[in-house]
C-alpha positions as CSV (number, residue, x, y, z in Angstrom):
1,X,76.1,16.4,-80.5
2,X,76.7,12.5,-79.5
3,X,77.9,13.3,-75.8
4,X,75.2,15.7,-75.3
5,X,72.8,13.4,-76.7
6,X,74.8,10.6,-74.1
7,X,74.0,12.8,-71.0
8,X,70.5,13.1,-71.5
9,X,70.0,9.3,-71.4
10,X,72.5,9.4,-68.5
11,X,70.1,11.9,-66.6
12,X,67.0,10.5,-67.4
13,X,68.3,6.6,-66.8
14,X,69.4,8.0,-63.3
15,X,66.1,9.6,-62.4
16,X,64.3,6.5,-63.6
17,X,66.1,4.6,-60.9
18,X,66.1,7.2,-58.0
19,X,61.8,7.0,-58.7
20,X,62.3,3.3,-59.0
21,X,64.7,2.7,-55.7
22,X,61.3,5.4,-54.0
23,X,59.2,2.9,-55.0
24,X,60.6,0.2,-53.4
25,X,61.2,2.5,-50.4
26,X,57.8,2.9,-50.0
27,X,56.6,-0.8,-50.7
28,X,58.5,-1.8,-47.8
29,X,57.4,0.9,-45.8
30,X,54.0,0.2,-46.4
31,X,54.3,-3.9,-46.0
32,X,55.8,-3.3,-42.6
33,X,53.0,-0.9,-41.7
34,X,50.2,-3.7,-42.7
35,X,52.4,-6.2,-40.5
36,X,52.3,-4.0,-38.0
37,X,48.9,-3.5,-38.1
38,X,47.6,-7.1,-38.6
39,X,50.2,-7.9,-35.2
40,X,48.3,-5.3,-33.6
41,X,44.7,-6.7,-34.5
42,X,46.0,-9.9,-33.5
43,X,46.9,-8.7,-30.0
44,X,46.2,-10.8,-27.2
45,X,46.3,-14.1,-29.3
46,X,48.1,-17.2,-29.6
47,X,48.7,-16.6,-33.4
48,X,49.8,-13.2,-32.6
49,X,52.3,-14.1,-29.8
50,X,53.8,-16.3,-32.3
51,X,54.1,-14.0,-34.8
52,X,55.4,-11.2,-32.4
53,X,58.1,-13.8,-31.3
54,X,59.5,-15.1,-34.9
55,X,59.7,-11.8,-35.9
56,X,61.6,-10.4,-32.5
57,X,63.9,-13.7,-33.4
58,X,62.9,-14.9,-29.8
59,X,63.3,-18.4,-29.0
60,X,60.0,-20.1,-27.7
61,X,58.5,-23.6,-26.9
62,X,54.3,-24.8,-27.1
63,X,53.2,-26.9,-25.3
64,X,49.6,-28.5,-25.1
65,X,47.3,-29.8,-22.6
66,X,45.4,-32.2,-24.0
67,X,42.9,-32.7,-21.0
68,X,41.6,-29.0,-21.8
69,X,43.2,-27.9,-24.9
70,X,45.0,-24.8,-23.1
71,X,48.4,-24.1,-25.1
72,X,51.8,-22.3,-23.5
73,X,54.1,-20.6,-25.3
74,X,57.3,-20.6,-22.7
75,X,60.3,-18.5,-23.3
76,X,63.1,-19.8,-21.2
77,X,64.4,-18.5,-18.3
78,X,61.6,-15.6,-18.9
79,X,58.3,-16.0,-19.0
80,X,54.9,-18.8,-19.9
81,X,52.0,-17.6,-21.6
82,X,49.2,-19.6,-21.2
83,X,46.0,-19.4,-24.2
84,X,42.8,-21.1,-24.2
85,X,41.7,-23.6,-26.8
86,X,40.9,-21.1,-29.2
87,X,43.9,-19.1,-28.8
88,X,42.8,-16.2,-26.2
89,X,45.0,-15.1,-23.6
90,X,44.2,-16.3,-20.3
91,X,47.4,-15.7,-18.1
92,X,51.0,-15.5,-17.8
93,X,53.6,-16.2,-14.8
94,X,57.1,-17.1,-14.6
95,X,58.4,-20.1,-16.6
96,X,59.2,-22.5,-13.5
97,X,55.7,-22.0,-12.0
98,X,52.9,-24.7,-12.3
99,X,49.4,-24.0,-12.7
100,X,47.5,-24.9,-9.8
101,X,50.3,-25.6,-8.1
């Protein structure tokens, strides 16, 4: 009676965790989603170029002009985007060009 008793709270105890390690399947399914998502809403941005870049793991470098406000993000040896003071994309060109020059 005891071991059958014993395998009932084994089978239960391992369908408790199965729906319990679905759960957390689908939490992080669905928080990558939303990232997703918000990245894509923030498309064409300064805040979502950084984002795109930390989460790719891509080194970058910002830079500011403080005559106009215009930022860069500049990854080496690739390519310099270039944002207007409120964070819209305005251009992009190889990293050793200048503007205006």
């Amino acid at each position: 009676m005891k071991k059958r008793n014993r395998d009932k709270v084994k089978e239960r105890l391992r369908g408790l965790e199965y729906r319990q390690q679905a759960r957390e399947q689908q939490r992080a399914e669905r928080q990558r989603a939303y990232r997703m998502a918000n990245m894509m809403r923030e498309q064409g941005t300064l805040r979502g170029a950084r984002k795109y870049l930390e989460l790719k793991g891509i080194p970058f470098r910002e830079a500011v002009d403080p005559a106009t406000g215009h930022r860069e993000l500049t990854v080496p040896s690739q390519i310099t985007l270039s944002y207007d003071a409120e964070g819209r994309f305005l251009s992009s060109r190889p990293p050793g060009l200048t503007v205006g020059g």
